[in-house]
N, C-alpha and C positions, 0 to 999 in steps of 0.2 A: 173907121179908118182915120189915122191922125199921117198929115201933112207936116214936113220938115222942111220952110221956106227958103230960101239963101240962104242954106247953111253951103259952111267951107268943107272939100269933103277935097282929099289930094292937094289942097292948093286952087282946086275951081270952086265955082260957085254953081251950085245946084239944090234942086229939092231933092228931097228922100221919102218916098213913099212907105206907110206901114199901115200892116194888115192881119189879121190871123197870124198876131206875135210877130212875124216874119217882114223880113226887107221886101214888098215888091216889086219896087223900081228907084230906080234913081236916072233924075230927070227927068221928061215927061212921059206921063201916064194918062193911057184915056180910061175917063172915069167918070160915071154920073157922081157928079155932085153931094149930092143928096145922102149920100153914102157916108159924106167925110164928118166925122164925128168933132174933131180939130186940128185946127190950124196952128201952129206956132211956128212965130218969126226968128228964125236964125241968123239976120242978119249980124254982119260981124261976127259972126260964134266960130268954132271951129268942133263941128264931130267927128266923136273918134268913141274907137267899139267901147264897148262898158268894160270895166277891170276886171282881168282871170285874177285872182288871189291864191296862190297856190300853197298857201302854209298857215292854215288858223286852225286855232282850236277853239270850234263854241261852244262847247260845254265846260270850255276853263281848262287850267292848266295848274301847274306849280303844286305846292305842298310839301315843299323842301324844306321846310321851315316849321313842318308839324300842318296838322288842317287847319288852325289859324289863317294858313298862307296861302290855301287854297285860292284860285281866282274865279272869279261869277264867269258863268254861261254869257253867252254874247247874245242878240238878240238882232232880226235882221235891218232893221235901221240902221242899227251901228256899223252895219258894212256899206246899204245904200246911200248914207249920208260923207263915205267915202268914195263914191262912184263904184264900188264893187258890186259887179251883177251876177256874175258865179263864184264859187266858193268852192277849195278843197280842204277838207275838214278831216283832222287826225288829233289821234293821241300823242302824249309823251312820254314824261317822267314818268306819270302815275297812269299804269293800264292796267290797275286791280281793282280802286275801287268807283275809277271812271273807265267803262267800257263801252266798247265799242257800238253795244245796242242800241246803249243809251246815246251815243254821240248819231247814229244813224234815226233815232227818231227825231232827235232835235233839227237833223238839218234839214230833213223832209217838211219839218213845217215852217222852212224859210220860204217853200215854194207857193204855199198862197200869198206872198206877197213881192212874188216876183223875180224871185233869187233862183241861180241854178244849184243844185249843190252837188258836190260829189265828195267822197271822201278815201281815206287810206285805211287799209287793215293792218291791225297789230299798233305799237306803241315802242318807246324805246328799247322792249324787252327781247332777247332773241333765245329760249324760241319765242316766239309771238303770241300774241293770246287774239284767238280770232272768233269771229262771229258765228260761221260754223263752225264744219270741222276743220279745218286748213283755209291756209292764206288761196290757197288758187281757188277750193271751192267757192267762198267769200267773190273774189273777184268775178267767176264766171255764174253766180247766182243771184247775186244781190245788184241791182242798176246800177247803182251809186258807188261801187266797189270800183276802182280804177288803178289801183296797184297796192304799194305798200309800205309802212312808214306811220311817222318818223323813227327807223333804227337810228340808234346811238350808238357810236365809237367814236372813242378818242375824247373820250368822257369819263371822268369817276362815277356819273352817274348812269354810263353803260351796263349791261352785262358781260361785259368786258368778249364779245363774239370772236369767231375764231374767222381765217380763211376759209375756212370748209365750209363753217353753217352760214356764212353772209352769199357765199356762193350758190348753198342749194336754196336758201330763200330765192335768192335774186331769178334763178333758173325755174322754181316755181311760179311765181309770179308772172316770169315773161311768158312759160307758154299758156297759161292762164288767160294771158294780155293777146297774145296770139287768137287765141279761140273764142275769145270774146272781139274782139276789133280794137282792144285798146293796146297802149304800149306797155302795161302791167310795171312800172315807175320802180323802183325804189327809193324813196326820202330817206336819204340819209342825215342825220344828224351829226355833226363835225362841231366837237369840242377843241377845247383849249389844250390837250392834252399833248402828250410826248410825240407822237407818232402822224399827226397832221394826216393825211389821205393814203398813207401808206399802206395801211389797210384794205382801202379801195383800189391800189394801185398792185395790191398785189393779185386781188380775184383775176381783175383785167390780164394781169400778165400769167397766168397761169391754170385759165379756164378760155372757154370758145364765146361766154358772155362779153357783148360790145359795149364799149364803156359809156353808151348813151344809153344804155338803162340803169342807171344810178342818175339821180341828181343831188348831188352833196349841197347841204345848204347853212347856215352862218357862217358864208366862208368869208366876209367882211370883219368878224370876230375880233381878228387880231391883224397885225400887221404881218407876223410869221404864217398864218389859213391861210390871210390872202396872197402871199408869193407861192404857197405852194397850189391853192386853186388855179394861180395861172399858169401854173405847170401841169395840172391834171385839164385846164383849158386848152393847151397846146398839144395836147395830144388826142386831140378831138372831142373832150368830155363835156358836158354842162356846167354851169355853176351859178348858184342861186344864193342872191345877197338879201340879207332880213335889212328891212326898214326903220323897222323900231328901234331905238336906242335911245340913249338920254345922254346929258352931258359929260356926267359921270362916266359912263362906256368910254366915251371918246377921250375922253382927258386918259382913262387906262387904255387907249391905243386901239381903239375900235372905227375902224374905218366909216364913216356915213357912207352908204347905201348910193347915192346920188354920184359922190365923189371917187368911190367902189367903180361905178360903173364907164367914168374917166377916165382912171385910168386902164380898165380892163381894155378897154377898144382904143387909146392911147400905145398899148402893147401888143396890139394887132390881132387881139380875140375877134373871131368873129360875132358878129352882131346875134346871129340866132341861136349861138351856145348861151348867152345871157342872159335870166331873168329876177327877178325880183319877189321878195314877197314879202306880208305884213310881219307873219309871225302872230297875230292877233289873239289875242284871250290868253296867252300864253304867261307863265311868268318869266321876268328877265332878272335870275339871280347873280349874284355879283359874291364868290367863296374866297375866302384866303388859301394860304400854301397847303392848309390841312383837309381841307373841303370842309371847313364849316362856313354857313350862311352868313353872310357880314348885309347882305340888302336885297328888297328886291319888290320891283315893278311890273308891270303889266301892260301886254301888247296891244296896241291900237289899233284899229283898220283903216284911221285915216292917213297912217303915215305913208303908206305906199304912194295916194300922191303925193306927197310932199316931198316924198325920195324921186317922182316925176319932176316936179319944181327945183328942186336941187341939183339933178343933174344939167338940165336946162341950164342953169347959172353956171354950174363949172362948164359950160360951152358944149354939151351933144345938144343934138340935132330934135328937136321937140320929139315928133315921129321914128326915131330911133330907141328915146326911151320909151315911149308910149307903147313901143312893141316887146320891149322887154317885161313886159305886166298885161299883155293881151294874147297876142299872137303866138310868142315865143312858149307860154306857158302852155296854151292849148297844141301847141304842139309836142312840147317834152312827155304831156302826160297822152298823148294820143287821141286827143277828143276834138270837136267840133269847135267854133268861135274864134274871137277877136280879132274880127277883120270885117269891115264894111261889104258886103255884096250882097245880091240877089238872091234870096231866096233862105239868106243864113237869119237865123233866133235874133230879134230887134233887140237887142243889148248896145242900147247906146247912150252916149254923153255929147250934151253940146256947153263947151267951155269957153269963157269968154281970154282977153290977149291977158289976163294975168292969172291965167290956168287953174281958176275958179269955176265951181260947176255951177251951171246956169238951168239946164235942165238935164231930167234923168228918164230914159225910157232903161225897163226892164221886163224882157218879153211881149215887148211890144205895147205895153201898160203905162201911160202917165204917170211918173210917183212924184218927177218935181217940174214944174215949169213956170221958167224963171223968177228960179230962188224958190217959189213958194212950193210947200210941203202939198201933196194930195193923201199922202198916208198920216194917220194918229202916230206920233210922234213920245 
C-alpha cells in the first residue's frame, strides 16, 4: 500500500490512500500499518489524475516522404516521462504496411509497465482495413478496440470519402460502441483542405447520428479549422487540438494548442466539448500548393503538458486545462478515468507550483518519486 501525504487534491489538503492499483480512500483511513509499503510527502504538490492521451501513434507514423521518413515506434517511457498513464493508439497515413495487429501488440506491452492502452480501428483509409473482419467486430472483440480512426478528410492525403460511407462507418461503430459499453468514437482527421468540417457537418445534418460521435481533431491547424471547429463547437460537437507543433507550424499560422484552448472557452465553448492530444509518434509534414513534401517532424508525448503549461500562461484556470487531457478525453471516447475518487485505477501525478512532475503513480505502481526514475530508462 503506498500513502500520498499533504497532497493538494481540490484545493484541500489531504492524504490519498492506494491499493490493489486502486484509489481506496482519501483522507483518513484505518489501517494496520504494517501493510504500507510507502510513504511519499506531497507536501506543497498538487495531484491530478495521470494524462488520457487520445491521439498517438506507437508504432510510428509518416512516410510521406518515401520509407526513409518513416518514424520509430514509441516506447512506454516516452509517454510516462510525460505524465501519460493511458494511451489511445491509432494509425494514419500508412494502414498498409503498418497494421493494426501490429500496433495492437505493441500497446499491450505498454501494460507491464503501467500504461493503460487502448486503441482505434482502421487508418486514414475509407473503407478501412480492420483487424477482423469489420470495424464493429474489431470493437466488440478485441478489449482494446474503442472506436475508430484516424479517418482523413479534407486532406490530399484522404481517400477522398463520401457522405454516405463516413456515415455508415460512423453508424457501425456506434452500435458496436453501444454493445460493447463504449461510445464507439470516430477520430476524424481534419486537413488543410477546401472544405474544413463540411463534410462532417453534412453526415450530422442529414443522418440520425449525434454529432458527439465524431471528434475532429488538428482543428488548431490553421487559423481558417479553427473558426470553423468553433462552429462545429457551437453546435454541440467536440473538438480536439494536437499539441505538438514547432515554430515553423506557427509562423504558417498554426494556432498553439495552449492558446487554441483560450480562445475556445473565451468564445463561450464549453469546457467539456474540449480536449487535447499529443499526436505523438506521428509525422508532422509541412507540403506546398502541389502536395509535395517540403519537411517534416515528429510528435512528442511530452508536449501535451506543456500545451497544460501554456494555457495556464494565456490565463485558464490550471484544473480547467488539466481536464481537457483527463477527464474530457475519458469521456469523449466512453471509458473509465481521469478524475481523482474512490475506488477508480490509481493513475496519478503529484506536480509541483511550476507544473513539473514530481511523482508518478501508474496503476497504482511507483514509476517516479520525486524526480527519480524507479523504471530502466
Amino acid at each position: 500500500m503506498i500513502i500520498l501525504k499533504n497532497v493538494s487534491v481540490a484545493g484541500e489538503s489531504t492524504d490519498v490512500w492506494i491499493g490493489a492499483g486502486k484509489v481506496l480512500a482519501i483522507g483518513s483511513y484505518a489501517i494496520d500499518e504494517r501493510l504500507i509499503t510507502e510513504t511519499i510527502d506531497g507536501t506543497g504538490k498538487q495531484l491530478i489524475p495521470g494524462l488520457i492521451d487520445g491521439h498517438v501513434h506507437p508504432i510510428g507514423g509518416g512516410g510521406e516522404g518515401g520509407f526513409a521518413t518513416r518514424t520509430a515506434p514509441l516506447v512506454a517511457t516516452d509517454f510516462l516521462a510525460g505524465g501519460v498513464t493511458t494511451v489511445v493508439g491509432l494509425l494514419g497515413t500508412d494502414g498498409w504496411t503498418r497494421t493494426g495487429m501490429d500496433l495492437l501488440a505493441h500497446v499491450r506491452g505498454y501494460t507491464s509497465q503501467g500504461i493503460r492502452p487502448f486503441l482505434l480501428s482502421g487508418s486514414y483509409a475509407v473503407p478501412p482495413v480492420s483487424i477482423t473482419n469489420s470495424i464493429a467486430e474489431d470493437i466488440l472483440l478485441i478489449n482494446e478496440v474503442i472506436g475508430i480512426g484516424e479517418i482523413a478528410i479534407n486532406d490530399h492525403r484522404s481517400t477522398q470519402p463520401t457522405v454516405e460511407e463516413l456515415a455508415r462507418l460512423a453508424s457501425q461503430a456506434r452500435i458496436a460502441g453501444l454493445l460493447k459499453g463504449v461510445n464507439g468514437t470516430m477520430n476524424v482527421h481534419i486537413g488543410d483542405g477546401k472544405q474544413a468540417l463540411r463534410l462532417l457537418e453534412k453526415v450530422v445534418e442529414t443522418t440520425d447520428i449525434p454529432i458527439t460521435q465524431f471528434l475532429p481533431t488538428h482543428i488548431n491547424r490553421s487559423e481558417r479549422i479553427f473558426e470553423a471547429g468553433l462552429r462545429w463547437a457551437k453546435q454541440g460537437g467536440r473538438i480536439d487540438f494536437t499539441t505538438c507543433t514547432t515554430e515553423a507550424f506557427i509562423q504558417e499560422g498554426e494556432v498553439p494548442a495552449g492558446l487554441a484552448l483560450k480562445r475556445t472557452l473565451d468564445a463561450g465553448i464549453p469546457l467539456d466539448q474540449i480536449t487535447m492530444s499529443s499526436d505523438a509518434g506521428a509525422s508532422l509534414p509541412a507540403f506546398d500548393e502541389n502536395g509535395k513534401l517540403l519537411r517534416l517532424e515528429t510528435g512528442k508525448p511530452n508536449s501535451i503538458l506543456e500545451a497544460v503549461r501554456d494555457a495556464v500562461r494565456h490565463g485558464v484556470r490550471l484544473e480547467d486545462a488539466i481536464q481537457t487531457v483527463t477527464l474530457n478525453v475519458a469521456r469523449a471516447y466512453g471509458i473509465s478515468g481521469g478524475e481523482i475518487k474512490i475506488g477508480e485505477r490509481a493513475d496519478l501525478l503529484l506536480i509541483d507550483d511550476a507544473l513539473q512532475i514530481d511523482t508518478i503513480l501508474a496503476n497504482g505502481r511507483a514509476i517516479m518519486i520525486q524526480k527519480k526514475w524507479l523504471l530502466p530508462r
